[in-house]
N, CA and C of each residue as an Amber inpcrd file, in Angstrom:
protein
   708
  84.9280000 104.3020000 100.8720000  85.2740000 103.1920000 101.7630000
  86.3410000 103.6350000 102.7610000  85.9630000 103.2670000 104.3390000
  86.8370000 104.1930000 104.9130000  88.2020000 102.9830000 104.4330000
  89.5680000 103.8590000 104.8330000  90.9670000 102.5780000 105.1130000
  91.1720000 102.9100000 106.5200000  91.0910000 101.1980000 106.8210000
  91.5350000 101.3200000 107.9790000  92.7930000  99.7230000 108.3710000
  94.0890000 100.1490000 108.5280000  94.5160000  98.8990000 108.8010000
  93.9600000  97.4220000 109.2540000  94.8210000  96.4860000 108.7720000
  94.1370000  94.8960000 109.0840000  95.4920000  94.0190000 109.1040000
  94.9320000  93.0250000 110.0280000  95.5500000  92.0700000 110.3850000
  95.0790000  90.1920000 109.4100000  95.8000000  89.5950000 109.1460000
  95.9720000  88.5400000 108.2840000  95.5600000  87.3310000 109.6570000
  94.2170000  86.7880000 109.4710000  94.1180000  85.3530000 110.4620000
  93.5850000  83.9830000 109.8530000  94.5100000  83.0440000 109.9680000
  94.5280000  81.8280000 109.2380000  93.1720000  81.4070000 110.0490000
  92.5370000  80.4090000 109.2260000  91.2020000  79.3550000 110.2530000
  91.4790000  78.0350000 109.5790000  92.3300000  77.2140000 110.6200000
  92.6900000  75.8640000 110.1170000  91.8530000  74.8080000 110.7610000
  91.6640000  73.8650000 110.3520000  91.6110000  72.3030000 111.0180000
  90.4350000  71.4340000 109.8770000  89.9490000  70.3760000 110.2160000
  89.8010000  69.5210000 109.0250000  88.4730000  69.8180000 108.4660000
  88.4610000  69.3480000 107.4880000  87.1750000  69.1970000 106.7870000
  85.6240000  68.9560000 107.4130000  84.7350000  69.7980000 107.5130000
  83.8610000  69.7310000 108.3790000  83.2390000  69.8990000 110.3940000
  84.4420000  70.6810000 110.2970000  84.6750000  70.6410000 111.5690000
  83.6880000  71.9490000 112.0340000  83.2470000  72.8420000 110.9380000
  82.8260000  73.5640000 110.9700000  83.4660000  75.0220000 111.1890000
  84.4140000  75.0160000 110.5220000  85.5810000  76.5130000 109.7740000
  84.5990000  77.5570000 109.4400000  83.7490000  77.1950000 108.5000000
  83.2910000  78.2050000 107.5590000  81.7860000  78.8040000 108.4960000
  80.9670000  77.2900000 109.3340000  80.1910000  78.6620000 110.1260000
  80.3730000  79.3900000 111.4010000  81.6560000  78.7340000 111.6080000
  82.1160000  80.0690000 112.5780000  82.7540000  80.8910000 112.3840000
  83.1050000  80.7880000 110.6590000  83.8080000  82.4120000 110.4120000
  82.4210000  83.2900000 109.8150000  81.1550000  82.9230000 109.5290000
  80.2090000  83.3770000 108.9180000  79.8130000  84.2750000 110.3630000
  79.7370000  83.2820000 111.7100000  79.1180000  84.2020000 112.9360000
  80.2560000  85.1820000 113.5530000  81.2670000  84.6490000 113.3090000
  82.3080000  86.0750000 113.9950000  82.3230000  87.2010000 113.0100000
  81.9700000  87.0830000 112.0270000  82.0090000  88.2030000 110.9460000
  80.7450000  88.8450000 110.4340000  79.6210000  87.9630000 110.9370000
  78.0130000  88.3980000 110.4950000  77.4100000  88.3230000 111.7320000
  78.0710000  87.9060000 112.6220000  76.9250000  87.6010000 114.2600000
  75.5190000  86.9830000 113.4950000  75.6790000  86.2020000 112.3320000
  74.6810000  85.1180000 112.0370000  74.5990000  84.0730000 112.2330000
  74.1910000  83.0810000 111.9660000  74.6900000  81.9070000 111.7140000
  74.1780000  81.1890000 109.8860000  75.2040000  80.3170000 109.9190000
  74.9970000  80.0210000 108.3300000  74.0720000  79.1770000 108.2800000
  73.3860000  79.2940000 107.5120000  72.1800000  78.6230000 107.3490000
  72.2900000  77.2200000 106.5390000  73.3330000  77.2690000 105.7070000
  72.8940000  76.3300000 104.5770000  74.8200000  76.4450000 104.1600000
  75.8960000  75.8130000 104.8260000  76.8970000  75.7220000 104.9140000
  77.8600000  74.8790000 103.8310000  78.3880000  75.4980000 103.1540000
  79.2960000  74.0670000 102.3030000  80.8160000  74.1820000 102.4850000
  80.8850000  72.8870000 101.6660000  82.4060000  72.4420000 101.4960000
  83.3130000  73.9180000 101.2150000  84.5620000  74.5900000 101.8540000
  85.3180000  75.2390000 101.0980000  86.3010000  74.3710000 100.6110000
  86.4400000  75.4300000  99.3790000  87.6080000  74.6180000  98.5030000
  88.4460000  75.4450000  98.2230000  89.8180000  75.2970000  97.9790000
  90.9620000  76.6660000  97.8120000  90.6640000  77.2490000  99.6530000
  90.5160000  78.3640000  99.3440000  90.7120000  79.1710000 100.4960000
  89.1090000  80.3930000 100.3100000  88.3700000  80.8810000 101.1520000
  87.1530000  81.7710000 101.7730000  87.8040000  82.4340000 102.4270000
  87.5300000  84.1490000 102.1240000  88.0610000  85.2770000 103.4690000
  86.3710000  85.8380000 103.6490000  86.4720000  86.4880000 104.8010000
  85.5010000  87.3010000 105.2800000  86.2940000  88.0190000 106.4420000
  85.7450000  88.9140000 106.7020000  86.2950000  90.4250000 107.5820000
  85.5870000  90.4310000 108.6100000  86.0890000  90.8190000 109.6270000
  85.5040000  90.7950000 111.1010000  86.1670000  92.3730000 111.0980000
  85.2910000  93.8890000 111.7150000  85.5980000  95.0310000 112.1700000
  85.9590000  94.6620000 113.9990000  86.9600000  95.0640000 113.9980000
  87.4340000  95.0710000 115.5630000  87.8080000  96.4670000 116.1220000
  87.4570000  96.4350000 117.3280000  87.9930000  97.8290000 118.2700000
  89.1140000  97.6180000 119.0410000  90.5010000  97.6080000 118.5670000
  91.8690000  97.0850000 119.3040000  91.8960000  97.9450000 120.6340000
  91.7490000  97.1390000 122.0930000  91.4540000  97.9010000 123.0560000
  90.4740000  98.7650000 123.6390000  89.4590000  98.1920000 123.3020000
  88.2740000  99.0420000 123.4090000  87.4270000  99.4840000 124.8020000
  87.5170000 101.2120000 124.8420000  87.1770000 101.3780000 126.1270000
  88.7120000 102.0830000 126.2260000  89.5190000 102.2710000 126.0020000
  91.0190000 102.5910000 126.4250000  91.2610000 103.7890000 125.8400000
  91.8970000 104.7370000 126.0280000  92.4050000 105.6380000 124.8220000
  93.2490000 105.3050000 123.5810000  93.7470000 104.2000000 123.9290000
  94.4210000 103.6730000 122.9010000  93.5000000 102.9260000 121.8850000
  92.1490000 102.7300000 121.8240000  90.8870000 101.9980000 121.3360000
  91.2560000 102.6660000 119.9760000  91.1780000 102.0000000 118.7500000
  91.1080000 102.1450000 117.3010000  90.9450000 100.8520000 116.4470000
  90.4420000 100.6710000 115.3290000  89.5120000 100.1900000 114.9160000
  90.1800000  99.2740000 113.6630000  90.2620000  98.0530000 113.5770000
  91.1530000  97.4980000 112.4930000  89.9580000  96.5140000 111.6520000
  90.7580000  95.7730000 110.4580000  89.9090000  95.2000000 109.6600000
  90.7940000  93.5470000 110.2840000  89.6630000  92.5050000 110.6140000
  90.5420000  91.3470000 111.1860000  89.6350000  90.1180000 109.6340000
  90.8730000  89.9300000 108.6690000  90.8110000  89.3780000 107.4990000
  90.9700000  87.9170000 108.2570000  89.3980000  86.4620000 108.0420000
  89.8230000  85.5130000 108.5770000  89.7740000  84.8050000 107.3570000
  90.6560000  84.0100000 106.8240000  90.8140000  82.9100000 105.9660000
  90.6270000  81.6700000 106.3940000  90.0090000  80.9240000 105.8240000
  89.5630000  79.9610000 106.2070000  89.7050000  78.6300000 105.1170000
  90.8120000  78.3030000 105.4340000  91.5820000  77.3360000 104.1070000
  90.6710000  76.2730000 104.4280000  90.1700000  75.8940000 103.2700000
  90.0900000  74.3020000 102.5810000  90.6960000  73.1540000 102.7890000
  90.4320000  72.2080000 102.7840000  90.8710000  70.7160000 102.0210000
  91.3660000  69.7380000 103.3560000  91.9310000  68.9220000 102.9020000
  91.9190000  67.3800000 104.1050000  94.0320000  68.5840000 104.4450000
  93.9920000  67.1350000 105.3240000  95.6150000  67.3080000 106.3110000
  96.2630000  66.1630000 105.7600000  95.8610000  65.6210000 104.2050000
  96.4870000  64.8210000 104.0600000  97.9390000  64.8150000 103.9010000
  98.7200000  63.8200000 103.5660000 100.5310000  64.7010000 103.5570000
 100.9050000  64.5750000 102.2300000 100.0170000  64.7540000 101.1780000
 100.4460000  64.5460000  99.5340000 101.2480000  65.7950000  99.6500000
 102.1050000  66.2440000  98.8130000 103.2730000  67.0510000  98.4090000
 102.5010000  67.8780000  97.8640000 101.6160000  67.9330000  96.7730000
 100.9800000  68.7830000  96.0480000  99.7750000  69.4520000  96.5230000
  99.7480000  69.0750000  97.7620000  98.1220000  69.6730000  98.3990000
  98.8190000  70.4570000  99.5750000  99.5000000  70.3700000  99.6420000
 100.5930000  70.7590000 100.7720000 100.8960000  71.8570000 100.2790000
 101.5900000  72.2540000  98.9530000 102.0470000  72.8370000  98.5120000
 101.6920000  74.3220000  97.3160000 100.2160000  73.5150000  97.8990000
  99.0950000  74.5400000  97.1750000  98.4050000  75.0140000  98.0140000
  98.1610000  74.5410000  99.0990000  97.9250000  75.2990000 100.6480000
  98.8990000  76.9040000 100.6500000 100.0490000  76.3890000 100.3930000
 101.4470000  77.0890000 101.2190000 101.2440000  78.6160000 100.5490000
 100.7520000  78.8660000  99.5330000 100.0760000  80.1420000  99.2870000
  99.4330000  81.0300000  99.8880000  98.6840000  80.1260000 100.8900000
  97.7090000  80.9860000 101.8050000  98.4040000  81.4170000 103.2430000
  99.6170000  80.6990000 103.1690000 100.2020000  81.0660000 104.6880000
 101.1160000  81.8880000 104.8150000 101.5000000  82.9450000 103.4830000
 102.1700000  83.8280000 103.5440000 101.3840000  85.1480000 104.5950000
 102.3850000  85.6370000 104.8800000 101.9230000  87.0290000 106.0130000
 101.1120000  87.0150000 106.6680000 100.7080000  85.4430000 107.6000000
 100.1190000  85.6190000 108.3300000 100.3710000  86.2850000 110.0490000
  99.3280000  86.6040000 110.3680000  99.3150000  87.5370000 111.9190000
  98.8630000  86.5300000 113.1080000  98.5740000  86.0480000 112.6700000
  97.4660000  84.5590000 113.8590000  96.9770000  83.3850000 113.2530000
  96.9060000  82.7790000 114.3820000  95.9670000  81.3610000 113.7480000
  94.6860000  80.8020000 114.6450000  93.8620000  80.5570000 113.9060000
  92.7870000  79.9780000 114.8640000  92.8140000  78.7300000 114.2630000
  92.7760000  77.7070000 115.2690000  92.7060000  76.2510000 115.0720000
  91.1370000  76.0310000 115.4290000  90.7800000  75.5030000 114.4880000
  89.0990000  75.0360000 114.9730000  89.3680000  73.0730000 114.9950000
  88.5820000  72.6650000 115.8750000  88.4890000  70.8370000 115.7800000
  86.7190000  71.0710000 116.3130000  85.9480000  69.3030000 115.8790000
  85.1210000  68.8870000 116.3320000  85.2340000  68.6230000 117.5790000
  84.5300000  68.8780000 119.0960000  84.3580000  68.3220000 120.2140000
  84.0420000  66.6390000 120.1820000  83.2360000  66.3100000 119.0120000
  82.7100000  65.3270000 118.8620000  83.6100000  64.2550000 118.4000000
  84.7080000  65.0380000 117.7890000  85.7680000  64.1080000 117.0770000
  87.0790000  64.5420000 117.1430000  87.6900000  63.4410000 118.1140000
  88.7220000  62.8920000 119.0930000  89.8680000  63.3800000 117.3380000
  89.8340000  62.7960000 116.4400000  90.8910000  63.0400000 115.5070000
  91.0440000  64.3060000 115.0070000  89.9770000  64.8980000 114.7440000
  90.3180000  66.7010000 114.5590000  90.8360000  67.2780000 115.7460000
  91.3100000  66.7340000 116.6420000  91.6910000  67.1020000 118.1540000
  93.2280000  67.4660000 117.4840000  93.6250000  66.0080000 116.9210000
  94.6760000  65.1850000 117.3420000  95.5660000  66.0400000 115.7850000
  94.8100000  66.2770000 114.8790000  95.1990000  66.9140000 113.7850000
  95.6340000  68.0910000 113.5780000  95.2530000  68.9430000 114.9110000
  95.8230000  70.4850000 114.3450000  97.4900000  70.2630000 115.0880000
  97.6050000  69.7520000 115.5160000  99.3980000  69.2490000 115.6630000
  99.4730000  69.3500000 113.8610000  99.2810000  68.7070000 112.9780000
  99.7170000  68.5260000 112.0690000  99.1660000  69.8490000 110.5350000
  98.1680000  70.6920000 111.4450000  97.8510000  72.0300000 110.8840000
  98.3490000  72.7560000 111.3600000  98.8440000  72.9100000 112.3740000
  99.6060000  73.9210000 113.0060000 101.4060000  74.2010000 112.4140000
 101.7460000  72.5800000 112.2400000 102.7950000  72.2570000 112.0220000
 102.9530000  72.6850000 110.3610000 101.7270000  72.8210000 109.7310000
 102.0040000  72.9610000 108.3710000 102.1430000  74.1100000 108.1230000
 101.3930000  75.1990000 108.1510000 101.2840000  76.4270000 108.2380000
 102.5990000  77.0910000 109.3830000 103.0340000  76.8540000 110.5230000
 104.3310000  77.4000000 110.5390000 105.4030000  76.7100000 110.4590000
 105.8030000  75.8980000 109.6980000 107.1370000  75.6130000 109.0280000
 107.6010000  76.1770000 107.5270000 107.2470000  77.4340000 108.1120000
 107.8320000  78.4120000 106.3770000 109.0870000  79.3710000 106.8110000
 109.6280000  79.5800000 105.9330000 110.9180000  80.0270000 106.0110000
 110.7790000  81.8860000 106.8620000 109.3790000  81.9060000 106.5220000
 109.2070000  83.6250000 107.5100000 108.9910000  83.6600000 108.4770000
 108.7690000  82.3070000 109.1860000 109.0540000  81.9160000 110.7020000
 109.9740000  81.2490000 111.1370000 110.9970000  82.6170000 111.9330000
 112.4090000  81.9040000 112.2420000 112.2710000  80.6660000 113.3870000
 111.0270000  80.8440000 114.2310000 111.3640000  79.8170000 115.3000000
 109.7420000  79.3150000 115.4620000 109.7000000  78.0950000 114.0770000
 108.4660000  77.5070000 114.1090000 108.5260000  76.2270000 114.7690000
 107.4230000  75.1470000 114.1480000 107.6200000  74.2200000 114.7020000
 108.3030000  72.9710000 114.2570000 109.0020000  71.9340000 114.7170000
 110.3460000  71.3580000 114.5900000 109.1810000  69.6970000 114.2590000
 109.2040000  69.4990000 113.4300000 108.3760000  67.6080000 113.3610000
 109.6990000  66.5200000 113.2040000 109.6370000  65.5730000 114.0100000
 111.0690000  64.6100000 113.8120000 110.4410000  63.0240000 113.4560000
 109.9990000  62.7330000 112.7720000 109.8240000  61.1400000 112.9280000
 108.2120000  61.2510000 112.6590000 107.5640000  62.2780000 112.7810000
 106.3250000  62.1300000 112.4990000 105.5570000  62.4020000 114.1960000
 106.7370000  63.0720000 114.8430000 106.3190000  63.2880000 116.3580000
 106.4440000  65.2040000 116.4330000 105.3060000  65.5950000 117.0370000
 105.3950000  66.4630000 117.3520000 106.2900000  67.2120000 118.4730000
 107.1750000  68.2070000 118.4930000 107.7710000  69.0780000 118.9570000
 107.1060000  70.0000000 119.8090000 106.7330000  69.5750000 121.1960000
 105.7990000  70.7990000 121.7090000 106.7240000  71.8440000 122.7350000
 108.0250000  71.5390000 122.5850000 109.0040000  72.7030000 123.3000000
 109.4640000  73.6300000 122.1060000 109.7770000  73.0030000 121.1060000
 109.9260000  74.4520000 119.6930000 108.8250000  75.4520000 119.7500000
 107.5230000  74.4150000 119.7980000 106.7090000  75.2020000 119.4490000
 106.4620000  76.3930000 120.4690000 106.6260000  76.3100000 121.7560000
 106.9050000  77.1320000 122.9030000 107.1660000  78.4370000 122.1040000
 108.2930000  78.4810000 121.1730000 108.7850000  79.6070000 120.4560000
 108.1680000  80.1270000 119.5310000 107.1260000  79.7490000 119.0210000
 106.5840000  80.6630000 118.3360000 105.7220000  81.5290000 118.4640000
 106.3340000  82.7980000 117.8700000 106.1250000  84.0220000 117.7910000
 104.1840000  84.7630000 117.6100000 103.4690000  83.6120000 116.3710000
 102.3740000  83.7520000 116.0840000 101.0040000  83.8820000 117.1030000
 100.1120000  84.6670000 117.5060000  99.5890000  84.1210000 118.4120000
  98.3500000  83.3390000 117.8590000  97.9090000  81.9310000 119.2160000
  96.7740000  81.1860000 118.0980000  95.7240000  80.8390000 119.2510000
  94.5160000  80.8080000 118.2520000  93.6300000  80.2920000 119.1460000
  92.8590000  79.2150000 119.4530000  92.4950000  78.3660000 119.9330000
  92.1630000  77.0700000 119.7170000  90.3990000  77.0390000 120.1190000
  89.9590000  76.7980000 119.2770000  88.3630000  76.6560000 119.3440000
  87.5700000  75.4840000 118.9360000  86.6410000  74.9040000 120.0480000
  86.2500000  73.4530000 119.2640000  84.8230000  74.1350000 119.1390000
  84.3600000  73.3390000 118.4180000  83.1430000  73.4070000 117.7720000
  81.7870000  72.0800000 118.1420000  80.7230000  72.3900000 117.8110000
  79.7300000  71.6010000 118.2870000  79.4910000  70.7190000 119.7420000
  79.5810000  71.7460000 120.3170000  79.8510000  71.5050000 122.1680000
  78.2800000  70.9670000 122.7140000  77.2040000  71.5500000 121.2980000
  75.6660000  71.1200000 121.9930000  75.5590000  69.8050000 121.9180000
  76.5090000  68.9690000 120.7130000  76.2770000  67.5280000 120.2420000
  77.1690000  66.4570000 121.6670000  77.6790000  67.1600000 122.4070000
  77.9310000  66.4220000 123.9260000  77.3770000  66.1050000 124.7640000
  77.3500000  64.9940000 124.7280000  75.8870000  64.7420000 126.4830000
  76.6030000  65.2000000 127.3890000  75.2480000  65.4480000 128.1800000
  76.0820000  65.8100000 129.8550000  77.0240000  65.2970000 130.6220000
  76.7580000  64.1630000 130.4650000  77.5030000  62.9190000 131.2310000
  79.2890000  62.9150000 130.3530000  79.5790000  63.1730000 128.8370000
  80.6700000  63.4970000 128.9070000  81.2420000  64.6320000 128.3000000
  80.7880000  65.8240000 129.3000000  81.2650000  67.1590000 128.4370000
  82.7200000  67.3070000 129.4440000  82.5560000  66.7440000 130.7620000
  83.6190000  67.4490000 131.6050000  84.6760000  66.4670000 131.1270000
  84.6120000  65.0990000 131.0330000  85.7690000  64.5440000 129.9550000
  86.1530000  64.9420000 128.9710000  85.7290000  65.5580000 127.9520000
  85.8940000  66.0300000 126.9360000  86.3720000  67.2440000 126.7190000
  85.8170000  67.9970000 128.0770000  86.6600000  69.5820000 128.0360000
  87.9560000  69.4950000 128.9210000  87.8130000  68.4630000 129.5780000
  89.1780000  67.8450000 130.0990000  90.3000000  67.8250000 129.2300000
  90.0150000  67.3110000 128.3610000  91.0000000  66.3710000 127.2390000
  91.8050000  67.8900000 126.3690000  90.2660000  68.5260000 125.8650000
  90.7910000  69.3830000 124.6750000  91.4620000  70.4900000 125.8650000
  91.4200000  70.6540000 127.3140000  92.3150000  72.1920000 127.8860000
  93.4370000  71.7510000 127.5460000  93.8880000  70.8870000 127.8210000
  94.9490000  70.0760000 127.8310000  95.8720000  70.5100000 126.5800000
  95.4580000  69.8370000 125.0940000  95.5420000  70.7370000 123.8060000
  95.9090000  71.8700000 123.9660000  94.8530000  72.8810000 124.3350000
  95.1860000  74.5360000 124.4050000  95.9180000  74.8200000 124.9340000
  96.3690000  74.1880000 126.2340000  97.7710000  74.1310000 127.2050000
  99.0580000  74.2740000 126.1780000  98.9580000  72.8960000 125.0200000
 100.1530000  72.6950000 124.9800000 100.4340000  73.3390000 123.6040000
  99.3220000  74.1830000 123.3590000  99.7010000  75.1670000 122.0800000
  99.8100000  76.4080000 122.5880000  99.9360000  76.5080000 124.1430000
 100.3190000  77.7330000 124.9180000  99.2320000  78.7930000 124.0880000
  97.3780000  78.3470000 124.1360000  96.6970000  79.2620000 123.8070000
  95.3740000  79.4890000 124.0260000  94.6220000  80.1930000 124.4180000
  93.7930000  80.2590000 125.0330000  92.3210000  79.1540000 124.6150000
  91.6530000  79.1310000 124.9290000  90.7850000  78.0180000 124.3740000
  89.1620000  78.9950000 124.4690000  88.4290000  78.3780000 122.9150000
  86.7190000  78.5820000 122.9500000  86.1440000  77.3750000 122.5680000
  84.7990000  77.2210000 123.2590000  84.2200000  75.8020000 123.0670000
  82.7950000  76.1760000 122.8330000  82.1520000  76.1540000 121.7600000
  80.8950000  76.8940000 121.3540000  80.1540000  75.6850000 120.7120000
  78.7750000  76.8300000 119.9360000  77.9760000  75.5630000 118.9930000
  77.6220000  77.1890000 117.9310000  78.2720000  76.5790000 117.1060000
  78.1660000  77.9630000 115.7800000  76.8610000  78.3310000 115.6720000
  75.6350000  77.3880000 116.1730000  74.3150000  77.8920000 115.3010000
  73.9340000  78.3580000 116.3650000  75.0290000  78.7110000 117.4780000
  74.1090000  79.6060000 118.7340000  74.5680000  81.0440000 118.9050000
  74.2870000  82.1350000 117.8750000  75.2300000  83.2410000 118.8350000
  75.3460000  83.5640000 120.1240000  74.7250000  83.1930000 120.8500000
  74.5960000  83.6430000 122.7620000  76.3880000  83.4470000 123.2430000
  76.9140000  82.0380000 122.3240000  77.9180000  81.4960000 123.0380000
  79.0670000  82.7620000 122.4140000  78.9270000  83.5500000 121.6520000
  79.6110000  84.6320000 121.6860000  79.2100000  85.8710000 121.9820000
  78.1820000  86.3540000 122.9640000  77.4500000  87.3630000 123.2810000
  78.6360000  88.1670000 123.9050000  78.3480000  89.0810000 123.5060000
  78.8890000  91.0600000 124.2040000  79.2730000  90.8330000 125.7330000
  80.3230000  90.4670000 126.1480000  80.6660000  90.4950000 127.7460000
  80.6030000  89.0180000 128.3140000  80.6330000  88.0890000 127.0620000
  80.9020000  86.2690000 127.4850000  81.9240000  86.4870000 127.8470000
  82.6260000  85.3500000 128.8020000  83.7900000  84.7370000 128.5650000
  84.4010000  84.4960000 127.4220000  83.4800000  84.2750000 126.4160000
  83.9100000  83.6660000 125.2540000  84.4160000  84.9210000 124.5560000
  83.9450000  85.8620000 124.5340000  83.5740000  87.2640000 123.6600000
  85.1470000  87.5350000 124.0560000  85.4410000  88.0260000 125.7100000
  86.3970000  88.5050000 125.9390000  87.7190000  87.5490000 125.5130000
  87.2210000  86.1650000 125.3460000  89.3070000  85.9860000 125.0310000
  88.8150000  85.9670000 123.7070000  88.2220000  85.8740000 122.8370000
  87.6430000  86.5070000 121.5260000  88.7860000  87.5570000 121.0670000
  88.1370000  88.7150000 121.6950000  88.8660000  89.9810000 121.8270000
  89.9430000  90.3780000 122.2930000  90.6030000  89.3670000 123.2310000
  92.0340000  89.5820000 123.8370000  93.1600000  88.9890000 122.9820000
  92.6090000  87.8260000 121.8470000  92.9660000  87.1300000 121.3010000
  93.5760000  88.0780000 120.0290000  92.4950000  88.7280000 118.9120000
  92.4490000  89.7040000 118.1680000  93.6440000  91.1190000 118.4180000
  93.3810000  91.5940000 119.7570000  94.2860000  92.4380000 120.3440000
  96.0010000  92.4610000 120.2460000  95.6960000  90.8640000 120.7460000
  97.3270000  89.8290000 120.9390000  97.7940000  90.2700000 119.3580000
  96.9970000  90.1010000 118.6110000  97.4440000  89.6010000 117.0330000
  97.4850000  90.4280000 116.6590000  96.9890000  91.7290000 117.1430000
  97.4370000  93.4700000 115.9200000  98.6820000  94.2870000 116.4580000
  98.5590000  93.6230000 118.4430000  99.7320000  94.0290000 118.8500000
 101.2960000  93.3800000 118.1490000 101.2340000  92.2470000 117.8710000
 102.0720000  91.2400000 117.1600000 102.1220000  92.2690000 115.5800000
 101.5650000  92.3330000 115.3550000 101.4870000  92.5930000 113.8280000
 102.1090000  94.2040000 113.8310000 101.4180000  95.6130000 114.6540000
 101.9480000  96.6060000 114.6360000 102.5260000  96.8870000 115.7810000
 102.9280000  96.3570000 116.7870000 103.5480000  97.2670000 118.0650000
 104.9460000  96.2970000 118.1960000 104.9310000  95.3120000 117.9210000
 106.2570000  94.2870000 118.3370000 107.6210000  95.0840000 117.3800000
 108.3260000  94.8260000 118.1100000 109.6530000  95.0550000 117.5460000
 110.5210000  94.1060000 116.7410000 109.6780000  92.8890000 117.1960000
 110.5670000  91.9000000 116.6900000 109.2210000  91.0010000 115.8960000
 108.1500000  91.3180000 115.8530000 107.2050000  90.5770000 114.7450000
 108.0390000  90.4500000 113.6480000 107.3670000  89.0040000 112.9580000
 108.2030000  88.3320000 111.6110000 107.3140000  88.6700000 110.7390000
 105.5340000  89.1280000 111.3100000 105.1860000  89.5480000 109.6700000
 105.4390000  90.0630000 108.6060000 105.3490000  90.2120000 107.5740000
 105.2020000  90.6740000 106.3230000 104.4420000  91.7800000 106.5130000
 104.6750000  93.1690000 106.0840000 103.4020000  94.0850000 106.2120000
 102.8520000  94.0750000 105.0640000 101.4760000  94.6620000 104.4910000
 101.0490000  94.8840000 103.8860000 100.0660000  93.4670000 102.7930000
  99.1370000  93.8040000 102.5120000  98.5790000  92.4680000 101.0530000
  97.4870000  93.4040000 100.6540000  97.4440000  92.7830000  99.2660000
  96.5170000  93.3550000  98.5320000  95.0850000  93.3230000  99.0530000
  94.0210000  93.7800000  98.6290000  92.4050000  93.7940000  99.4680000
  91.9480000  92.9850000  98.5990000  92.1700000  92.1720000  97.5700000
  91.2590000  91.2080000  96.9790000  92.4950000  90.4080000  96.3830000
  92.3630000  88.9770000  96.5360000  92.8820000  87.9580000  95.9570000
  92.0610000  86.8840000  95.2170000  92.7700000  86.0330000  94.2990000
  91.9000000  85.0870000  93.6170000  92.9800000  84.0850000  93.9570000
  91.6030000  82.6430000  94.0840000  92.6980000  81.8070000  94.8350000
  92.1000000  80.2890000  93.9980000  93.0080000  79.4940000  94.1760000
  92.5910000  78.5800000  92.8810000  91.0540000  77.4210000  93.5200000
  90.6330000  76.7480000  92.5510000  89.2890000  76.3440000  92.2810000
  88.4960000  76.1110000  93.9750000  88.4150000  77.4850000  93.8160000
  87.0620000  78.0490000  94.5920000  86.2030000  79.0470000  94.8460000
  85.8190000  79.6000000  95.4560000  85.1730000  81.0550000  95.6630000
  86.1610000  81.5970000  96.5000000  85.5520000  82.8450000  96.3670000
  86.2690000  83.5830000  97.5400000  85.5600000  84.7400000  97.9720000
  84.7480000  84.3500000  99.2010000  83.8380000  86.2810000  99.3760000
  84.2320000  87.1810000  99.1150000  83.2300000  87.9020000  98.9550000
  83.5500000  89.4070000  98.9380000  84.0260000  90.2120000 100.4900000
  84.8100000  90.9520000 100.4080000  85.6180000  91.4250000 101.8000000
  84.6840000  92.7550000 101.8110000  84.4410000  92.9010000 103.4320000
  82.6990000  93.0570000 103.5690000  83.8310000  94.6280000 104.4510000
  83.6920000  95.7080000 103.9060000  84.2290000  96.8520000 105.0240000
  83.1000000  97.7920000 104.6850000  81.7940000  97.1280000 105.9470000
  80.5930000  98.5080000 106.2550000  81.1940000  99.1400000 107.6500000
């Protein structure tokens, strides 16, 4: 098995939003056929070319986790999450296009996952209001991706992609708007492909070239994580 360094990437947002088949197509260029509930936490491996085309081009393992369960605010679900957000390198926020509240929720996934003590300048919640000038400061880079863009009529996609730039604006991060059961919308030389890849780049540069990255280096290549599966970590 060759070793080749890897980077740690969270895949947050709610239940059904469709997490798990867009980590199946960034990591299989498939699509999932027959999709379920995760529970606990699912990794799968995406091979990346950091800079590719460059002399500096070399080849990392991009580990995406793809946590489980509701955004509810119980203490104990919260707190059994908080396992999975050690040493992370990035975050991809996924929401439904279709649904205005998975929009409105990764404020409160975002907010969960960096308010840990290994991020000196996360995000600040006061009253149950989001902080979108703290968050300015953080260090992590993230990506914001909605999902099921085919289930939009014509008549309101430009409202709707209105609404969510807006979002990506104010998580200072680039934005993808796809339909998982289509690979085209991530084809070799998309738009989509390239902040894909600029995104990935951002996050190994963060992880090995920064001087001042807060990651954690290093994690084990297989974890067990409580009542669920967990793939097998795929390095062909």
């Amino acid at each position: 098995m060759v070793s080749l360094d890897r980077v740690k990437v969270l895949v947050l947002g709610d239940s059904g939003v469709g997490k798990s088949s867009l980590v199946h197509l960034l990591c299989q260029n498939q699509v999932l056929g027959n999709p379920s509930w995760t529970v606990g936490c699912s990794v799968d491996v995406r091979v990346h070319d950091y800079r590719e085309g460059t002399p500096e081009e070399k080849t990392y393992y991009i580990e995406l986790w793809d946590v489980g369960g509701s955004v509810g605010s119980a203490s104990s679900v919260k707190s059994t999450r908080a396992v999975f957000y050690n040493s992370i390198n990035g975050i991809i926020l996924v929401h439904d296009l279709t649904n205005k509240k998975s929009s409105q929720n990764l404020n409160r996934w975002s907010s969960e996952a960096l308010s840990r003590d290994f991020v000196p300048t996360g995000v600040l919640v006061t009253n149950g209001d989001y902080d979108w000038e703290q968050f300015a400061d953080n260090q992590i880079p993230l990506l914001v991706i909605g999902t099921k863009l085919d289930q939009i009529h014509e008549t309101k996609r430009h409202e709707v992609l209105t609404r969510t730039a807006f979002l990506a604006e104010d998580f200072n991060a680039e934005e993808i708007n796809l339909d998982c059961t289509n690979p085209r919308y991530l084809a070799a030389g998309s738009s989509n492909a390239v902040k894909l890849s600029r995104f990935f780049d951002k996050v190994i540069e963060k992880r090995y070239f920064s001087r001042d990255g807060n990651q954690i280096p290093g994690f084990p290549d297989r974890k067990r994580f409580w009542g669920g599966t967990l793939k097998s970590l795929h390095y062909d």
